[in-house]
C-alpha positions in Angstrom: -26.4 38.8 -15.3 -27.9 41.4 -12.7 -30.0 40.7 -9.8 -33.9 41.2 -9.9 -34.5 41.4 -6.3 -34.3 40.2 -3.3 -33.6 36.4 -2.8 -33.5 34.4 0.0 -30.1 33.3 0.0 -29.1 29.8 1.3 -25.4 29.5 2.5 -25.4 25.8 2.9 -26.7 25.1 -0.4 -24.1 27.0 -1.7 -21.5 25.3 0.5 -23.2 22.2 -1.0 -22.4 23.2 -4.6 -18.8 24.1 -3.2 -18.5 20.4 -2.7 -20.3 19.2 -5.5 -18.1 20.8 -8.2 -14.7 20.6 -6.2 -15.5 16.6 -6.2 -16.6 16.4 -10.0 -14.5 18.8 -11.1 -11.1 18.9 -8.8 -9.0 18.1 -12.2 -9.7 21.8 -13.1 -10.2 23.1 -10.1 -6.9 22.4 -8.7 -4.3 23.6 -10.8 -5.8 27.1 -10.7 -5.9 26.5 -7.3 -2.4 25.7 -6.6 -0.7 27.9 -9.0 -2.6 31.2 -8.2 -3.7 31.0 -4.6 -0.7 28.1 -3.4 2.2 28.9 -5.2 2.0 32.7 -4.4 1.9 32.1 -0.6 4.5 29.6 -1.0 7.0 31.8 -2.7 6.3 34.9 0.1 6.6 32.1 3.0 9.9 30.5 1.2 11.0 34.1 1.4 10.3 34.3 5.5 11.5 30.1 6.6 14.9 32.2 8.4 12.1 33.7 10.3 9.9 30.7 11.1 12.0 28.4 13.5 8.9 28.1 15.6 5.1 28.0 14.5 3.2 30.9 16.2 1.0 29.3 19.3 -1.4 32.3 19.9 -2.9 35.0 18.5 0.0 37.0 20.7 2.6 35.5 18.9 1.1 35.6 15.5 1.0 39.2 16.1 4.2 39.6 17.1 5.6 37.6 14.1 4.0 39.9 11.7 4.8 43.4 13.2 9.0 42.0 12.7 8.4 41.5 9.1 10.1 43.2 6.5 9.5 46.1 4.7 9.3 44.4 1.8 6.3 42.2 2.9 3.8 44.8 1.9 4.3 44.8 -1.8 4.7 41.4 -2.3 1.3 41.1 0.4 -0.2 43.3 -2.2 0.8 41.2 -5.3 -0.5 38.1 -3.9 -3.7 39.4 -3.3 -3.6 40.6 -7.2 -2.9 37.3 -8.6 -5.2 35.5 -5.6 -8.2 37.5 -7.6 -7.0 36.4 -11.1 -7.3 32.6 -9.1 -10.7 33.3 -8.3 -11.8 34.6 -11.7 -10.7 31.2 -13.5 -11.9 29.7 -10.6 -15.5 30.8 -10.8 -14.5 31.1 -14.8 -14.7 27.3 -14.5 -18.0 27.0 -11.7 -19.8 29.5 -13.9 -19.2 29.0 -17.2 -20.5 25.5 -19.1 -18.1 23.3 -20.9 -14.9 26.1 -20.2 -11.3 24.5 -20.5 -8.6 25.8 -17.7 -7.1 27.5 -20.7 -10.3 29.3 -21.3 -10.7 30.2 -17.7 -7.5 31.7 -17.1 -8.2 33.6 -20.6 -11.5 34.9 -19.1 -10.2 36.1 -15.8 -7.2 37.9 -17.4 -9.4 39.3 -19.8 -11.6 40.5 -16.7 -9.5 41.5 -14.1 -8.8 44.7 -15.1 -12.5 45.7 -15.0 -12.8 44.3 -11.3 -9.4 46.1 -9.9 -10.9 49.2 -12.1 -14.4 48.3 -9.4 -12.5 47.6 -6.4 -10.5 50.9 -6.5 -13.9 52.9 -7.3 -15.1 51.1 -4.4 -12.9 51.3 -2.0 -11.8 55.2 -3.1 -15.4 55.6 -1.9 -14.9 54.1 1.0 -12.1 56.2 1.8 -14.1 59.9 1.1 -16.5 58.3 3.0 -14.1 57.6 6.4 -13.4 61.3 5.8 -16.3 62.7 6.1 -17.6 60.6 9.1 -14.3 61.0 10.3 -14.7 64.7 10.7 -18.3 64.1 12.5 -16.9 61.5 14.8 -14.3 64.1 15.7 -16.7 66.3 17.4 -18.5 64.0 19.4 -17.4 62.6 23.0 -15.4 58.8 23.1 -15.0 60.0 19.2 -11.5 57.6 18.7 -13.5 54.6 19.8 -16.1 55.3 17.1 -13.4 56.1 14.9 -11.9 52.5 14.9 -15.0 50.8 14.9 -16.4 52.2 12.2 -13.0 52.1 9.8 -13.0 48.4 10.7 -15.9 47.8 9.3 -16.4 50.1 6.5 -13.0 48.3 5.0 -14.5 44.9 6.2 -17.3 45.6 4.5 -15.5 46.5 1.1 -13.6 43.7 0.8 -16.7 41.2 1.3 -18.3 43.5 -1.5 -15.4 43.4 -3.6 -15.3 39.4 -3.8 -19.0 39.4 -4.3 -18.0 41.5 -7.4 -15.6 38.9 -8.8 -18.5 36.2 -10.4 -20.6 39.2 -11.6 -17.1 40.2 -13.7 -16.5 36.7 -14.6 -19.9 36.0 -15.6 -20.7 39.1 -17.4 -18.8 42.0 -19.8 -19.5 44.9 -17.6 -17.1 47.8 -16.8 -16.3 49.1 -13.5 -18.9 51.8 -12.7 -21.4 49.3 -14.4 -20.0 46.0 -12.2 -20.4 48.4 -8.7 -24.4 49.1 -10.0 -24.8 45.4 -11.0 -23.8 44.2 -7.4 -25.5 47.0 -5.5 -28.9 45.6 -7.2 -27.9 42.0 -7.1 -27.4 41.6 -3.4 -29.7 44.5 -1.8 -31.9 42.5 0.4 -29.5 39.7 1.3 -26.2 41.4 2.0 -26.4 40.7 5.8 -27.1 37.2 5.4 -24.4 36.5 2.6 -21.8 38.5 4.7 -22.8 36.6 7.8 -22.5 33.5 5.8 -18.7 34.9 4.5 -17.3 35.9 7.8 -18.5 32.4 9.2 -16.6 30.5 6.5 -13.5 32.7 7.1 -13.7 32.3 10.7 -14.0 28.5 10.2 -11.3 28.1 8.1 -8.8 30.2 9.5 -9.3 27.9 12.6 -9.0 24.6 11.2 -6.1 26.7 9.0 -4.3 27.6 12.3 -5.3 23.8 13.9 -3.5 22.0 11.0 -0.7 24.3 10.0 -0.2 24.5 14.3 0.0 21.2 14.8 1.6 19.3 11.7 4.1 22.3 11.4 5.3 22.3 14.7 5.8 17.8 13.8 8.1 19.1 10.2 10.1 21.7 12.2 11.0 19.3 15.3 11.6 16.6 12.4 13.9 19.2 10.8 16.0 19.8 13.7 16.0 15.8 14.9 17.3 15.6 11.1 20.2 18.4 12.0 17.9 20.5 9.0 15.9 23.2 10.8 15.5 24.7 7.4 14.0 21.9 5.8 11.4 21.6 8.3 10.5 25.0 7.9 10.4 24.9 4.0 8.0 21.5 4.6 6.4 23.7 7.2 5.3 26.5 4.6 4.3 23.7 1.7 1.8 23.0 3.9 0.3 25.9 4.9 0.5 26.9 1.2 -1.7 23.7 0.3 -4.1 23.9 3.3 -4.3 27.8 2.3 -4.7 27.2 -1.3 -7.9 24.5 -0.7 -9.7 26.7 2.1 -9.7 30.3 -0.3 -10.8 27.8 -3.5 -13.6 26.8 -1.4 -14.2 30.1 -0.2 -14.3 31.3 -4.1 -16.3 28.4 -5.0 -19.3 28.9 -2.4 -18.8 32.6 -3.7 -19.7 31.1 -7.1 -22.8 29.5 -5.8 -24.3 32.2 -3.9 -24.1 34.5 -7.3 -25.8 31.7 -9.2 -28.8 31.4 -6.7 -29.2 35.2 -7.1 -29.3 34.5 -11.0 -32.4 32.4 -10.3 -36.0 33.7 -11.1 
């Protein structure tokens, strides 16, 4: 359960074990996978094909696309994030645990989410007071707006990497959410710039290949749906399979997660 010390954490051996379990174990793996990080996405982009007649080329256009989004994008953003973390608690449920059935999982990460969300918000309400206060010393220094950013950027960048790291400790462990901040504190002091590096890496990875694929085969299904006279079918093809692609990067994502916690667990 919590750290000792300092570890020397290996990225690629937990990439490694990623790979390992998704190949022995993608019977289990998979439905979680689809029904709590896919199917979300997929309902929210179902909800958005009117607006996707072309796929975004550039960063420029991806920006634009999300700044004319509804105003109801927000909480539904918000509620896919929710049941995303309920994913990746039966996800690492099933990485973690020995001998645990999908129905067990999913049991274990209901049972636990509410003492991660309790963390999260405890964390990042922290983070917040914290942005005020340096916020207010920032404001009295010269080029003060420039800090300003920078340092928000990265205080909340740095909150949500620490608030994933938190989700094997809850699925792993009975701990509340004062206890489950403490827990993570000790189990990752001494390695949090090398497991953060190794995160942002992965995400940066992914959301390239993500952009590649869903770029190039969605711009194929959305010129085959207008050949077919069915724009909208290409688009609703279109967000299947960024929904699938999506769904298989953020379980591999969860899963090296999984296997960075466990080398921390070792003596």
């Amino acid at each position: 359960m919590a750290g000792q010390g300092a570890r020397k954490i290996s990225i690629e051996r937990a990439l490694r074990s990623a790979r390992a379990f998704a190949v022995a174990e993608w019977r289990l793996a998979l439905p979680v996978a689809l029904a709590f990080l896919g199917l979300p996405q997929l309902i929210a982009g179902l909800l958005l094909t009117s607006r996707v007649r072309v796929m975004p080329q550039t960063v420029a256009d991806l920006q634009s696309f999300s700044l004319d989004l509804p105003w109801w994008w927000t909480p539904i953003l918000l509620l896919m994030l929710l049941v995303s973390a309920v994913g990746a608690l039966a996800l690492m449920g099933l990485a973690l645990v020995p001998r645990i059935s999908v129905r067990e999982a999913l049991v274990l990460a209901f049972r636990r989410f509410p003492h991660w969300l309790g963390a999260a918000i405890l964390l990042f309400t922290g983070v917040f007071l914290a942005l005020i206060l340096v916020m207010i010393v920032i404001g009295l220094a010269r080029g003060g707006e420039l800090l300003a950013v920078a340092f928000t950027f990265l205080a909340m960048l740095g909150g949500l990497l620490f608030a994933v790291l938190l989700l094997p400790i809850a699925a792993d462990g009975r701990l509340g959410p004062v206890a489950l901040l403490r827990a993570g504190a000790k189990r990752y002091r001494g390695s949090w710039g090398r497991i953060a590096g190794g995160m942002l890496l992965y995400l940066a990875t992914a959301w390239i290949a993500m952009m590649a694929l869903q770029v190039s085969l969605g711009s194929l299904l959305l010129l085959a749906g207008r050949l077919l006279a069915s724009p909208q079918t290409g688009a609703i093809l279109a967000t299947v399979l960024a929904s699938l692609i999506s769904a298989l990067a953020w379980s591999g994502f969860y899963l090296m997660i999984a296997g960075i916690y466990r080398q921390t667990s070792e003596t």
